[in-house]
N, C-alpha and C positions, 0 to 999 in steps of 0.2 A: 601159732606164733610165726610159722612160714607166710602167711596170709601178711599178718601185718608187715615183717619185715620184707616183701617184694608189692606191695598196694603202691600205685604211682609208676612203676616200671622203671627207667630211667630218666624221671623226673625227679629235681629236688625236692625232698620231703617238704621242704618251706615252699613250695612252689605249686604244689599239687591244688592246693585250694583253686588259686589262682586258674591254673590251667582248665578244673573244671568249667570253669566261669565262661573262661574261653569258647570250653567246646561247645556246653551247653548255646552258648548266643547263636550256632552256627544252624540253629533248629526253628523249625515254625514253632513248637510250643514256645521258644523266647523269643520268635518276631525274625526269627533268620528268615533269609530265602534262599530256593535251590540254586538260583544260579551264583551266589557263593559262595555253597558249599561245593559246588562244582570248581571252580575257581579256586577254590583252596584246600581241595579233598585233600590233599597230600599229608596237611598240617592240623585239617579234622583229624583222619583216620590214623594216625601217629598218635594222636593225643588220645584219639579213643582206648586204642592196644595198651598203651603207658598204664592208662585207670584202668583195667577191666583185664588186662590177663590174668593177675593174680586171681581174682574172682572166678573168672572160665576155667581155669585149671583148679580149684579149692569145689566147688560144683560138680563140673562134667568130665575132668580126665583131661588128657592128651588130644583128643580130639573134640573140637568143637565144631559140631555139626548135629543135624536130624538124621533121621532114616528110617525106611519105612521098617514095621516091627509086627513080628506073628505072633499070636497068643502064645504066650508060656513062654516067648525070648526076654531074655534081661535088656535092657537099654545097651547097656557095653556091647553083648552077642550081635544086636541089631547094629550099634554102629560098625563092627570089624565086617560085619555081611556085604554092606554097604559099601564098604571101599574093597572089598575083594572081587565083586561085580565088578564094576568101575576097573578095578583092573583088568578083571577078565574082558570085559567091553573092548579095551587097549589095544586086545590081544599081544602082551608082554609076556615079550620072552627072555630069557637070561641072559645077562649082561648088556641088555638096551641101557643106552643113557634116555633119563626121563624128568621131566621137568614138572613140578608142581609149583604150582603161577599161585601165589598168596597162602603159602602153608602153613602161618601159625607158627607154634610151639613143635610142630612136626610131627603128631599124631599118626596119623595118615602116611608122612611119608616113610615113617619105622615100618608100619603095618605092613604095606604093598612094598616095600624094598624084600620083605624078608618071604611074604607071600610069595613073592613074582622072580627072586632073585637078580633085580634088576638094581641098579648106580641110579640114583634118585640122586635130583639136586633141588631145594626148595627156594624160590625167591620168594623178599618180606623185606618190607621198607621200616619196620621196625626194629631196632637197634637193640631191644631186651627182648623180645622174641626170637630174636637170630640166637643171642647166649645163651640163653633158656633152652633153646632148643639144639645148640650145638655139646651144651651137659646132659640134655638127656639124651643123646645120639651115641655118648663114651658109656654113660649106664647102659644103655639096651645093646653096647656091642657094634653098632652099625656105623663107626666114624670114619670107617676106611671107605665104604662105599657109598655115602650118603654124606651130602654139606649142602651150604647153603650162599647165597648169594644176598648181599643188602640192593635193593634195588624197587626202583621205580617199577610196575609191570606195563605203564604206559611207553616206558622208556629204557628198554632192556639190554643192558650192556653184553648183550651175548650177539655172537655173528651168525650168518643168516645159515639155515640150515642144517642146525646145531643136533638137534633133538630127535629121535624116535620116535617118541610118543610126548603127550602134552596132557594134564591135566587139572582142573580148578576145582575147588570141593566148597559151596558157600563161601567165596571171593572175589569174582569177577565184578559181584553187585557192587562191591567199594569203587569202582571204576565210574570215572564221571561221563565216560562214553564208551558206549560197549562196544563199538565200531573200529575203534582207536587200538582198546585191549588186544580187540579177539583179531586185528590186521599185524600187532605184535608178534601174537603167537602163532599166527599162518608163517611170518618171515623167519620164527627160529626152529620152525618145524620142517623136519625133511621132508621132501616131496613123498605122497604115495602113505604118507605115515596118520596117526589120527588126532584126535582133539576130544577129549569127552567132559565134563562139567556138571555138577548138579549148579543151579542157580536160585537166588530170590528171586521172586516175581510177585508181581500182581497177577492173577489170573482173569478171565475175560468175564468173571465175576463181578470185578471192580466195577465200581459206577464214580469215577471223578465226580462228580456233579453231589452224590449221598455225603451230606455230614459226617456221619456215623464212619463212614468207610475216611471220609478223610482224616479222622482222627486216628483211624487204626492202624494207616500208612503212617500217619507222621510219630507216631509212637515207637512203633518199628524203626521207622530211620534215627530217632537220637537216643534211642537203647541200641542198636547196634552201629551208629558208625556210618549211616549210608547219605551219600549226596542225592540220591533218588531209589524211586526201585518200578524198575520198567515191566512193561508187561510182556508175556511169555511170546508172543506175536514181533515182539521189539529184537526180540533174543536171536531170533531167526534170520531178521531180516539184514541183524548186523553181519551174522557168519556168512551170508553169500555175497554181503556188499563188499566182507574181507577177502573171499575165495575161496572159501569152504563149501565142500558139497556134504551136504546134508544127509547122514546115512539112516537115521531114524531120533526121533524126538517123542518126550510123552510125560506129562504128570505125574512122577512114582508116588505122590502124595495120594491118589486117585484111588488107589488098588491095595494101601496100606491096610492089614487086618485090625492094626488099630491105630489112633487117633494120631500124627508124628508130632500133637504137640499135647502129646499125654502128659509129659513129665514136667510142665509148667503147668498144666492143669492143678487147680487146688483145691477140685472135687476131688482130687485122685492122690491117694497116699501109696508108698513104696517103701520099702526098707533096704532094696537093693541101690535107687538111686536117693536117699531119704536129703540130702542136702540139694535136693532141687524141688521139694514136697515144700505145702503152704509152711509146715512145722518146720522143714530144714531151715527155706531160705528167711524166717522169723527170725529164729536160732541164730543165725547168721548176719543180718543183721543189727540183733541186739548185741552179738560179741562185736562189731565193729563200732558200734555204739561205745561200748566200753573201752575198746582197744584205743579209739580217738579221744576219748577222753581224759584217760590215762598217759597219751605221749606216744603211745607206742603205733598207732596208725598215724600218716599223716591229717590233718584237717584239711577236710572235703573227702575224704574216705566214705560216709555216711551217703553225701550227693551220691555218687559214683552209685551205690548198693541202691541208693532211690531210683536212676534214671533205666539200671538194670531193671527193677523192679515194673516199671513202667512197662520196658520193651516185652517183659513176661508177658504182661495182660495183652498190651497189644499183639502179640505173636498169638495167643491163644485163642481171644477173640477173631483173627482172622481167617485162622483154623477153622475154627467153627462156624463162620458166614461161607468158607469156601471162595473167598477175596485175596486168599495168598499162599504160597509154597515156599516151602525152601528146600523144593528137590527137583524142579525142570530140570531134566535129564534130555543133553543130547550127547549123541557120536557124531563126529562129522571129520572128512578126510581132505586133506590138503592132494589135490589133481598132483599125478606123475607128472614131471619137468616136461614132457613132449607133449602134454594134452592142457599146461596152461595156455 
């Protein structure tokens, strides 16, 4: 019943159908093109969050991300792993102010505020995301040292030099120029200090030219929200063009002891995450099935669990060609004021 009554985010429940329609057009599967979803990522990636948190959170938890995973770890164990690297990467120390550039519901940032004892502030252009995540901040204890900002991350109402540390967990990719993002977050990070990021990518796998592969991109981008998804090579060449010096980069999808995109896999059954299993996300769809039919989801609720279902396959199969990540992992440090 949580489900149905937050499906749509802060969209009008009579509007939701609609809205679908919207986002959907902004995809090659319905004849879009990149350069306006590029053009209009602001009011894609808004409309995505609105359809699909309630679903990411009923799913995966608080944190919506991959991560690599050792035999015998839960999903959950592997994602708190994941961001406790990531912090340690930072090298965060207590009481740093720390910015988390596209955090969601704030998974991530409860995690690594309580890890690290660090003042975390999460920016998010989404309006029921920010709520969402400013009620679960009073639950978990953490509302004195941890908030949020509504905000553009192209266009960041913060002044220059604001930050300690910086970091993006699966968000950067919403960015219609990774150049633009990642010269943001050089201006509001203090000199000397760092930048670390898992990213979506193509991997140098990718054959633009392959069918097969073009459909597994374009799947991936209107199941998740994305106006492109550049290749790991792209990723690099943005952060130096911004003024990041590069401290190390690398695959962690590469060295995973299993699969990071196990838990959409539907050869693969689990009980610990069983609502992300072929059975779960069935179950799951047929109660929204029910839920919309009865009034109590809005209509287009069913689309929404379709175009997710979609980005599954395509996320899984890309996995498996070794055509995509969604863990490029870099560190890179913004030069001391007397060495820019």
């Amino acid at each position: 019943m949580d489900l149905a009554s937050n499906l749509g985010g802060k969209i009008e429940k009579e509007e939701v159908l609609s809205a679908v329609e919207k986002y959907e057009k902004y995809h090659v599967c319905y004849g879009g093109q990149e350069e306006e979803r590029k053009a209009n990522y602001s009011d894609m990636v808004n409309k995505y969050y609105d359809l699909v948190t309630s679903f990411y959170e009923f799913g995966w938890g608080e944190s919506f991300h991959f991560a690599p995973r050792w035999n015998g770890e839960s999903l959950r164990e592997s994602i708190k792993r994941h961001e406790h690297f990531l912090a340690l990467q930072l090298r965060l120390q207590p009481g740093q102010k720390v910015l988390d550039v596209g955090c969601g519901i704030g998974g991530p940032l409860r995690e690594i505020s309580r890890f690290s004892s660090t003042s975390i502030t999460g920016l998010n252009n989404n309006e029921y995301q920010i709520t969402r995540g400013k009620e679960l901040n009073r639950i978990a204890g953490v509302d004195k040292t941890c908030n949020f900002i509504k905000a553009d991350f192209m266009k960041m109402p913060i002044p220059d030099n604001t930050f300690d540390a910086v970091y993006a967990i699966e968000a950067t990719c919403h960015a219609p120029d990774a150049y633009g993002c990642y010269k943001e977050i050089f201006r509001v990070l203090k000199p000397g200090q760092y930048f670390a990021a898992y990213e979506w990518c193509m991997t140098d796998s990718f054959d633009p030219q392959n069918p097969e592969h073009q459909k597994v991109k374009a799947e991936i981008e209107i199941g998740d929200g994305l106006p492109d998804i550049r290749l790991t090579t792209k990723c690099i060449e943005a952060l130096k063009q911004a003024g990041f010096e590069i401290i190390w980069e690398k695959d962690l999808a590469a060295d995973s002891p299993l699969p990071w995109y196990l838990p959409l896999d539907k050869s693969h059954f689990s009980l610990s995450s069983f609502r992300l299993t072929a059975v779960g996300r069935l179950f799951t769809k047929n109660m929204v099935k029910v839920l919309e039919y009865v009034g109590l989801a809005p209509k287009g609720s069913l689309r929404v669990q379709d175009f997710l279902e979609k980005a599954a396959e395509g996320l899984v199969e890309g996995g498996k060609k070794e055509i995509f990540t969604p863990m490029y992992f870099f560190l890179a440090r913004k030069p001391d004021s007397d060495s820019n």
